[in-house]
C-alpha positions in Angstrom: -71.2 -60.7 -51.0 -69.5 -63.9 -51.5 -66.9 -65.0 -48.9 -63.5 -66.2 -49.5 -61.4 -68.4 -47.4 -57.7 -67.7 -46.9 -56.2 -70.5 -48.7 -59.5 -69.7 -51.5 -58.0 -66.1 -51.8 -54.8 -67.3 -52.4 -55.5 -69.8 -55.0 -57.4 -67.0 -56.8 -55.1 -64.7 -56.5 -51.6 -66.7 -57.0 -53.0 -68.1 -60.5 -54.1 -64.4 -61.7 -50.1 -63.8 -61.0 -48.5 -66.8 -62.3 -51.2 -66.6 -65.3 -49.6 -63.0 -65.6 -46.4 -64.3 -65.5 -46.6 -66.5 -67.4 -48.0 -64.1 -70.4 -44.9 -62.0 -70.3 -42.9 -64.8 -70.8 -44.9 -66.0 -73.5 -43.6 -62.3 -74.6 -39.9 -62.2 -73.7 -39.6 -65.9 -75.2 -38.7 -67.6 -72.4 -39.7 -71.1 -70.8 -41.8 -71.1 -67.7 -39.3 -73.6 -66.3 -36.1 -71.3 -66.6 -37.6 -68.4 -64.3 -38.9 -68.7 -61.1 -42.7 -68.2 -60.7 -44.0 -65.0 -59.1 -45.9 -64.6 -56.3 -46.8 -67.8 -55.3 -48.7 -68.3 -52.3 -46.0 -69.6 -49.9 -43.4 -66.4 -51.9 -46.4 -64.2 -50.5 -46.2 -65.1 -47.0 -42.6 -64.8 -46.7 -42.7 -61.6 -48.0 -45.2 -60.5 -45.5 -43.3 -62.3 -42.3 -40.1 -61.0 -43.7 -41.6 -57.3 -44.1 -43.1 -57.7 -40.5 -40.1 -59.3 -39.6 -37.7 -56.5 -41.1 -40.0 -53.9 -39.7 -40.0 -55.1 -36.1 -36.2 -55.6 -36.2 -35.9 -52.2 -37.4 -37.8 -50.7 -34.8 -35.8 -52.7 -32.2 -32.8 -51.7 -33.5 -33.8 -48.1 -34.0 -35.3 -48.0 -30.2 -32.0 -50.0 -29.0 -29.9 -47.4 -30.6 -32.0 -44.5 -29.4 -31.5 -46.2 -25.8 -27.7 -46.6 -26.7 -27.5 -43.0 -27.8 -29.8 -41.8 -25.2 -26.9 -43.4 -22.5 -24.2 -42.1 -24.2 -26.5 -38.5 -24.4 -26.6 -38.5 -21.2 -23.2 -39.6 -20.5 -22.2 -36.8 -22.2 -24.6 -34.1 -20.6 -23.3 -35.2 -17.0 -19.6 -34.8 -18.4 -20.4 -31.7 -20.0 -22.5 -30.9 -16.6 -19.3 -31.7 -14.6 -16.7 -29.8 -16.6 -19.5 -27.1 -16.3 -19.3 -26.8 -12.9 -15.7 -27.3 -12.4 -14.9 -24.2 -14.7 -17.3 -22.5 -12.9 -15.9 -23.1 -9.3 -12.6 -22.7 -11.4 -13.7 -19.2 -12.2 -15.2 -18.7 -9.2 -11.7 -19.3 -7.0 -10.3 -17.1 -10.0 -12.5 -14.1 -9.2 -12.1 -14.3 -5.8 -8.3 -14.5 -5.4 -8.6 -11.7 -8.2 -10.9 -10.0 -5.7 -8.6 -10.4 -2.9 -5.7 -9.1 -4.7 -7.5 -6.1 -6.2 -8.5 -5.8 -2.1 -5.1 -6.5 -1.2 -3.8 -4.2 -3.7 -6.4 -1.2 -2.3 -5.4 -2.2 1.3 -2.0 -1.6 0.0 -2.8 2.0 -2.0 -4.9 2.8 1.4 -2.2 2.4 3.6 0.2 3.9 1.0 -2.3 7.1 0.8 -2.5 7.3 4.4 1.5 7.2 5.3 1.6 9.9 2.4 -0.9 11.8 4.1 0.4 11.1 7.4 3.7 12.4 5.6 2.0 15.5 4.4 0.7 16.3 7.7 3.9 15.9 9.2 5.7 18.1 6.8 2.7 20.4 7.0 2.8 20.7 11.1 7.1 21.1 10.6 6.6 24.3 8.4 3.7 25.6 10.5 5.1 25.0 13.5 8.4 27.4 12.7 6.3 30.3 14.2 5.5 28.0 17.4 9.3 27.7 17.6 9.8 31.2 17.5 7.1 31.7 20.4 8.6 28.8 22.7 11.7 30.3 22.0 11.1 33.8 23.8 8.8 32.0 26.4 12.7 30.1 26.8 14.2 33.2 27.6 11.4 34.3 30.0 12.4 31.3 31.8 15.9 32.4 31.7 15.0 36.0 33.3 13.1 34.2 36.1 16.0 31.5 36.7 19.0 34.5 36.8 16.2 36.4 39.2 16.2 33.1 41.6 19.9 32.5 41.5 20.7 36.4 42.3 18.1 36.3 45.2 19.9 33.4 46.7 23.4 35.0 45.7 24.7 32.3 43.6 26.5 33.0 41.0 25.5 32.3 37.7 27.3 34.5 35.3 31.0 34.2 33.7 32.9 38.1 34.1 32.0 40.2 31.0 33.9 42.3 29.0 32.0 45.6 29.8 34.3 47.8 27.2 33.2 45.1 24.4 29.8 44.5 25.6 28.8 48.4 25.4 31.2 48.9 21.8 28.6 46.0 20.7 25.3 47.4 22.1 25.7 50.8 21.1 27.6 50.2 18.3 26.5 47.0 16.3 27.9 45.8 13.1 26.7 44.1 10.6 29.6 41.4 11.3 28.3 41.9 15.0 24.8 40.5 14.0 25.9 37.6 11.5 27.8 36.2 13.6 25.3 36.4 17.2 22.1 35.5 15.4 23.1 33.6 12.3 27.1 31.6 12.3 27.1 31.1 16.2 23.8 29.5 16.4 24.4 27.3 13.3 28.2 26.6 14.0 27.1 25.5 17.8 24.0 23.2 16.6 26.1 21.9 14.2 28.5 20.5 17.2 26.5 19.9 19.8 22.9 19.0 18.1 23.2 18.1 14.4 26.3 15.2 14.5 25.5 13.7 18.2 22.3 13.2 16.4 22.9 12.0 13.5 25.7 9.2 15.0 22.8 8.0 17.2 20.3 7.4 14.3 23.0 5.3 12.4 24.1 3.1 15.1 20.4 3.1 16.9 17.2 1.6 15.3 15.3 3.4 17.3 15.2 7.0 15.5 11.8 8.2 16.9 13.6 8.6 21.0 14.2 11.6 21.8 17.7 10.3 23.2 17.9 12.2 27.1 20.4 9.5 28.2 22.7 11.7 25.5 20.9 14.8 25.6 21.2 15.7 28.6 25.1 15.3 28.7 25.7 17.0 25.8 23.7 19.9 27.3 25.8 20.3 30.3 28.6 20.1 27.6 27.1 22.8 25.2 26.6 25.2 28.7 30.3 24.9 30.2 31.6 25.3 26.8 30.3 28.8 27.2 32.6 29.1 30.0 35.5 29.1 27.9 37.1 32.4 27.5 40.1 33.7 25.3 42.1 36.8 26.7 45.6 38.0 26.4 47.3 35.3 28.7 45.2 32.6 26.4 42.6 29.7 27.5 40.5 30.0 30.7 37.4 28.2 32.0 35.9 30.5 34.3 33.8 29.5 37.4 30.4 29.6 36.8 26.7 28.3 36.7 25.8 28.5 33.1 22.1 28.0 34.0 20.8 29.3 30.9 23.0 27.8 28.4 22.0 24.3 29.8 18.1 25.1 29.8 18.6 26.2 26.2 20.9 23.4 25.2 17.7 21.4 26.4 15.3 23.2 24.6 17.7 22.8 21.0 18.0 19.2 21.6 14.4 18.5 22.0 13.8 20.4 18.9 16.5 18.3 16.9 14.6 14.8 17.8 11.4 15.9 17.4 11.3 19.0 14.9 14.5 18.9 13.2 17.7 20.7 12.7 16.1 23.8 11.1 13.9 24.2 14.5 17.2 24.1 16.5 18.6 26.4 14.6 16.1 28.8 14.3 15.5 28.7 18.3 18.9 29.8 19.1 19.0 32.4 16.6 16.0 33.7 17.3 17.0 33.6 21.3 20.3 35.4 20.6 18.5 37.9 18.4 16.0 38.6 21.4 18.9 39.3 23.5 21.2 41.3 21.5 17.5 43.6 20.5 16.5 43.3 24.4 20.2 44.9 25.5 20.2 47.5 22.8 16.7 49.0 23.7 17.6 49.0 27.3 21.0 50.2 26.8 19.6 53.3 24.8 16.8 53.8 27.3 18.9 53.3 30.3 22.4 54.6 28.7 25.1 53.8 31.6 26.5 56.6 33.4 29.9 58.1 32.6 
């Protein structure tokens, strides 16, 4: 196979194109000298360093923008990265003070529950303990007997004079208006006066509402006790000399049960302790009828 030199394969090749050439313009009618001849030899190589050229610039470029992008790429992914994690600690705080609130607010409902349970129990234990007040009541009046006992044995007196005629018209003969107004409007009028308002004027002027008050109590039982030796006859007003030993341990007794139970409790003691008495005298006073 024959061998060619560079600048041989040129010349053999660059006169097969201008040759070419210069049949077409032969064609077209136009002079060799008024268009540029094609693919000369020095044309050729600056066509191929300017194609290797362009293609190397291109790939440069392309791989300097690809680097540029790839910055700005990961630029970007770090920013997005960032705001990423800041809406997620964002969020995060969010759900916890959410969390803390909706804890708060059970906290809140808990304690709410429990003082309305605490409530209910308290209202509960009030109505069930009417019949414990009933019961404490009469053991009050056993504690009466035995004090009246103690005094007689050590011959003090204890008891106001007592209108026998009236006392024996009421025990064998009781009316209706009799047993309203001994177990039902003299119990309420007297808590009323000496339990219900001294009370009531030491809630408002006192924060303290849960004391059970004895500084007070206990004056306005000795109160409530010699205001039972108050008698009205013919000639008018008289205080008569007496111990009224049970009044006072009564006017105890109601006044504990207005600070800690309530009015009703009060109320209910003293009727049911005057109730016990009046029933007490008539079944003794019809088993033991006095003597003519």
């Amino acid at each position: 196979m024959e061998r060619f030199s560079r600048r041989e394969f040129f010349k053999k090749l660059t006169p097969k194109f201008n040759k070419e050439t210069e049949e077409v313009n032969k064609e077209i009618d136009v002079y060799p000298s008024e268009i540029e001849k094609y693919w000369t030899r020095r044309d050729f190589i600056k066509f191929i360093i300017g194609l290797s050229g362009a293609i190397l610039l291109t790939a440069s470029g392309i791989g300097v923008a690809k680097g540029k992008d790839s910055e700005k790429e990961i630029k970007q992914q770090q920013k997005t990265k960032e705001n990423f994690i800041q809406r997620s600690q964002i969020i995060e705080t969010t759900n916890q003070e959410e969390q803390e609130i909706k804890r708060g607010g059970t906290q809140t409902q808990e304690i709410e529950e429990k003082i309305d349970l605490s409530q209910q129990q308290k209202i509960e234990e009030v109505k069930d303990s009417y019949a414990k007040t009933v019961i404490e009541s009469n053991l009050l009046l056993a504690a009466d007997i035995i004090a009246i006992k103690t005094l007689n044995a050590l011959g003090i007196d204890h008891t106001k004079p007592i209108d026998k005629e009236e006392l024996e018209r009421i025990l064998k003969n009781t009316s209706i208006s009799d047993v309203i107004a001994i177990t039902f409007a003299g119990p309420l009028i007297e808590e009323t006066i000496f339990r219900l308002l001294p009370s009531k004027i030491i809630d408002y002027l006192s924060r303290n509402k849960n004391s059970h008050w004895w500084e007070v109590g206990i004056p306005i039982s000795l109160l409530f006790a010699f205001a039972h030796n108050l008698d009205f006859d013919e000639e008018g007003l008289k205080f008569q000399k007496a111990i009224p030993l049970s009044q006072f341990m009564g006017g105890l007794f109601y006044w504990y049960l207005m600070r800690e139970r309530g009015f009703s409790h009060a109320a209910l003691a003293h009727s049911t302790h005057n109730a016990t008495v009046l029933a007490i005298g008539k079944l003794l006073y019809k088993i033991f009828p006095p003597k003519k």
